[in-house]
N, C-alpha and C positions, 0 to 999 in steps of 0.2 A: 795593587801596587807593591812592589816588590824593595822596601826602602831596610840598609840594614842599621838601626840607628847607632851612633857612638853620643855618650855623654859623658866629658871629662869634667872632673868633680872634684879639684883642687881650688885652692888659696883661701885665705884667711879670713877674708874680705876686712882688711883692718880699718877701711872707712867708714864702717858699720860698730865700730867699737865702740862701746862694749855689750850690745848684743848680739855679732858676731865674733866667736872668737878660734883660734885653732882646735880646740876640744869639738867644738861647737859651730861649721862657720856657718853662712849664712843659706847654702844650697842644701841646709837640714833644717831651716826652719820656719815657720811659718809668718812670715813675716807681711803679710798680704791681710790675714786676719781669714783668712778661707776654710781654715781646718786642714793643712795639708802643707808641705812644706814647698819650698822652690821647684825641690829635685821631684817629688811626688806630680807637680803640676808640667813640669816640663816633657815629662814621661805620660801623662794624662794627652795633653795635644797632641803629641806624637805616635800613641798608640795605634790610635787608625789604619795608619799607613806604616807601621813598621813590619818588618818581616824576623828581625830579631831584636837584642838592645845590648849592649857591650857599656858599661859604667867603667871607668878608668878614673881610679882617688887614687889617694894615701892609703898606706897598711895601715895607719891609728884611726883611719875611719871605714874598715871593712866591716867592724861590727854596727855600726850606725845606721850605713846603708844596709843591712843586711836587715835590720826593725824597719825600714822604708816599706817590709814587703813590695818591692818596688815589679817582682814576677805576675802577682794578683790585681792587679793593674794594667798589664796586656790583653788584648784580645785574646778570646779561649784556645788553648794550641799552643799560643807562643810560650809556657813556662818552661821547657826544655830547650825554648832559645834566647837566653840569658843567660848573661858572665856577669861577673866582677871581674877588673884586673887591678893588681895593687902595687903601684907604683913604690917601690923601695926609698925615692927621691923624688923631686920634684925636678921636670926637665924640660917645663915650659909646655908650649902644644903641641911642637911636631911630635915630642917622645909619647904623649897619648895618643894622637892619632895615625901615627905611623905602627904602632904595636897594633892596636886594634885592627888597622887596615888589615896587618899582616897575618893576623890571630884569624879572621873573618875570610882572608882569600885562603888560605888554609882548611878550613873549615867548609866554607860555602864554595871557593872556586871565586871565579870575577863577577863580583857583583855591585850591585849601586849602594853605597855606603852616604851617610852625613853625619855630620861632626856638629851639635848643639850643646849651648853651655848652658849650666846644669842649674843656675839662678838667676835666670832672667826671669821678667815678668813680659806677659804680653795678654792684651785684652780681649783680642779678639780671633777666638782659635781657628773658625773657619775660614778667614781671611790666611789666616798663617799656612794650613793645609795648602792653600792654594797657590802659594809663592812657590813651599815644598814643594807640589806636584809638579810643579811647572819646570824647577829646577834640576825634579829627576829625568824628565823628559829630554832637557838638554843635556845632563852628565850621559845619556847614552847614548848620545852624540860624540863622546869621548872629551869634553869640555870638562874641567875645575869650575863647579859654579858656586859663587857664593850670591846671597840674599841681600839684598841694599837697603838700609834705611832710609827712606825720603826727608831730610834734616829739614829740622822747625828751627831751628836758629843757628847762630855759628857759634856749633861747640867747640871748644878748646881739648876736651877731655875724649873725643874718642879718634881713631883712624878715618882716614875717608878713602874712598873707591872713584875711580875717575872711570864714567862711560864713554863709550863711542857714541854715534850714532847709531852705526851698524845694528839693526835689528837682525836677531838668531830665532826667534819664536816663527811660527807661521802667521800670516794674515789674519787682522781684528784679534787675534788671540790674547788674551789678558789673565794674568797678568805680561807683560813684556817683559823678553829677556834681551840683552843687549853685550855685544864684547867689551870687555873690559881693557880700558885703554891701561888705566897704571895703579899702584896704591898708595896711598899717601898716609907719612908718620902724624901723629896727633900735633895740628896747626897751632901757627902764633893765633892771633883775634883778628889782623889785620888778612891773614893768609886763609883764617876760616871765613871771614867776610865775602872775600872775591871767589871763593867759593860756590857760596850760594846766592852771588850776584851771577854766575858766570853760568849756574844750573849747571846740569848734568853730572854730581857729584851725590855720594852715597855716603848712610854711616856705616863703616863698618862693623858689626853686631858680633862676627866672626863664626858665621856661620857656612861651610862648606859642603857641598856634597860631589860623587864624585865617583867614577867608575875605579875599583880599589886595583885593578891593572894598571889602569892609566895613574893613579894615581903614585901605586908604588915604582913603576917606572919613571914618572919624572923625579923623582926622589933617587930612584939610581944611576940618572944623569947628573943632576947637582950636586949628589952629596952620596958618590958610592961607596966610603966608608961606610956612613951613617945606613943605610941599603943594608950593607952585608951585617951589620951590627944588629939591624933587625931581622933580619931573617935567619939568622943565629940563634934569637933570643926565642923563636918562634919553636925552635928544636929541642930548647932546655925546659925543665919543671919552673916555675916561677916560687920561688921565695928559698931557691936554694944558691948556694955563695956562688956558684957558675952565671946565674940570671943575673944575680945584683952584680957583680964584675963585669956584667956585658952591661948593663942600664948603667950605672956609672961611667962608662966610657963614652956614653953619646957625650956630644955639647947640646949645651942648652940652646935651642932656639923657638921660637916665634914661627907657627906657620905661616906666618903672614910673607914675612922677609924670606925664609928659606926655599916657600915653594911658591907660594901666589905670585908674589912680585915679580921673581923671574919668570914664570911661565905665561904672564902677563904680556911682558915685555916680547913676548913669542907668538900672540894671540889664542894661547890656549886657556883661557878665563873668560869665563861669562858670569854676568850681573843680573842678576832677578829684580825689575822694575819692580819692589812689591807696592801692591796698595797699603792704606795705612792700618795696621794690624796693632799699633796701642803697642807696640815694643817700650822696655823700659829694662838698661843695663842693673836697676834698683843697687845701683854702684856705693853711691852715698846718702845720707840723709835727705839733702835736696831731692834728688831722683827719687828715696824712698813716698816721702811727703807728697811730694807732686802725683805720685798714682794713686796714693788714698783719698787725695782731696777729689778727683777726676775731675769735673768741669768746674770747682769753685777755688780758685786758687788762692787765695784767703780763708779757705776755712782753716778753724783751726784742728790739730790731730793729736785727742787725748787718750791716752788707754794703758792699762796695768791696770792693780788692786790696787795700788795706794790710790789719796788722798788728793789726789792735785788742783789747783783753782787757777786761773787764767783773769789776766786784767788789763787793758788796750794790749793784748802783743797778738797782734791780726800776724795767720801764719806758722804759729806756733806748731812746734810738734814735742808733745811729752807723753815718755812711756813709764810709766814708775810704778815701780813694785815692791820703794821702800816703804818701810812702817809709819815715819813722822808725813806729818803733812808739808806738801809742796806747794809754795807758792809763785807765781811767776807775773811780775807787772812793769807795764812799759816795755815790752823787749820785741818789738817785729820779728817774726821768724825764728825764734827762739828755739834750741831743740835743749833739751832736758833728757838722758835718760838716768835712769837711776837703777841699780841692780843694789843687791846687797853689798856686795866688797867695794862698792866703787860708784861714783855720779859725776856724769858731763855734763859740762854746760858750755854751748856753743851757740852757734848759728848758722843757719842751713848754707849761707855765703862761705863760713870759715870751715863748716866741718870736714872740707872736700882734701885739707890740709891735716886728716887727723892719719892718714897712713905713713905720714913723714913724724909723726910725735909718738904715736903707739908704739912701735917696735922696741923704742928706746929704753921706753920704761918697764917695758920687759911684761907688759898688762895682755897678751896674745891668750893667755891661757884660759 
């Protein structure tokens, strides 16, 4: 299989604070307890089936990824196909994916590209392969496909994907692929409800793939500024004052809204029924806690060097790696971390609120 991967490897992840931070976010760390950090594992499932891998961060984390050895980790061959590209600014996901798109048709000519974010967790890899496989199948059908998560309850916190019925796969083929009727922004409780009373509705994971022709074409129907601006930038040296004046000038968007949703609206989107593959955004504390615990969801999740002791708080999660000892009693769900500069104390219900309190106090570093 012929898959050219892209992995954008931005944001802070300030829901994870304070052990993700901008020096440090969390798609460098191992926050799984694996030996290996987000980005290492996300490049591990994908290796199989990649044909190249294109990383697109920040220039303050070109050195970081670079200690990822993230090349020796491909299948044999592929080390002369790998990039980094370093984002001067942060310009949401079209500016990674459209660069990359356009760095790789460049380079390779028209081929089957997909876009995966660089710290998610997911449990079960060969199931994931298989969504992928299925997905690239239908991008060379000339379809935008994204990968659907089958939602366990009605979340508030991510996008959803609306299906057709319309099957696009061949006959008994599995996993199923399906057009994609529309995209939906992150739900009130009442609008995520009838959601998943209504079925046929996906989480959005943000995961695309997509033939890089078709893909930079529909991008020069909606936004032929933004077209010419990339393929501009595709002619300049990167890190020189010509590249950052051209990336500065995108707008910031969302591939979601800029190309999905319209090209939705046109039937050029398909949806990857996936089986269930143990995905997890490992967004916030709750989502971090719930993959450690995996089937006991009361257990409790202790770990650092320091000291810590636990007393009725079924659910807890404490990572502490201060010197004094930590005690914690009576708190259900309690998250505790403790670094040296700094210690939270939350709850897996309230932490989901810590990227509206972080920024403020200026604790990102």
């Amino acid at each position: 299989m012929s898959l050219h991967v892209i992995i954008p490897a931005g944001g802070p992840g300030s829901r994870l604070w304070p052990l993700s931070r901008t020096a440090q976010p969390k798609f460098l760390l191992d926050l799984l307890g694996e030996g290996r950090s987000l980005l290492q594992a996300t490049v591990d499932r994908l290796s199989p089936l990649a044909a190249s891998l294109t990383v697109v961060s920040g220039t303050v984390h070109r050195q970081a990824i670079a200690a990822q050895n993230l090349p020796q980790r491909l299948v044999p061959g592929l080390d002369n196909h790998y990039q980094v590209l370093s984002e001067p600014s942060r310009k949401n996901s079209l500016g990674a994916i459209a660069w990359a798109a356009a760095r790789l048709q460049q380079k390779y000519g028209s081929v089957i590209a997909g876009s995966f974010a660089a710290d998610h967790a997911i449990a079960d890899a060969d199931a994931f392969r298989r969504a992928v496989s299925a997905a690239v199948k239908t991008a060379e059908e000339g379809k935008i496909v994204t990968i659907g998560i089958a939602p366990s309850y009605p979340a508030t916190a991510y996008g959803y994907i609306c299906a057709s019925n319309t099957v696009l796969s061949p006959e008994n083929s599995r996993p199923q692929v399906l057009l994609a009727n529309s995209f939906k922004e992150k739900p009130s409780q009442p609008e995520a409800e009838s959601y998943l009373a209504e079925g046929g509705y996906f989480w959005n994971a943000g995961m695309f793939v997509f033939n890089t022709e078709v893909f930079l074409s529909r991008l020069n129907n909606l936004h032929p500024q933004y077209y010419e601006t990339i393929q501009e930038m595709v002619r300049v040296n990167p890190g020189t004052a010509d590249f950052t004046e051209l990336w500065e000038s995108l707008p910031s968007y969302p591939i979601d809204t800029a190309i999905a949703e319209p090209v939705a609206a046109e039937g050029g989107v398909a949806v990857v029924s996936a089986e269930d593959f143990g995905w997890s955004d490992v967004g916030d504390y709750r989502s971090l806690a719930t993959v450690l615990r995996k089937d006991n969801p009361d257990a409790c999740i202790v770990r650092g060097s320091g000291n810590s002791e636990l007393l009725a708080s079924p659910g807890a999660f404490i990572d502490h790696e201060g010197e004094e000892k930590l005690l914690v009693v009576g708190i259900p769900n309690a998250v505790v971390v403790r670094r040296g500069d700094v210690t939270l104390v939350t709850t897996t219900k309230s932490a989901q609120h810590l990227s509206k309190v972080v920024p403020s106090q200026g604790e990102l570093q």
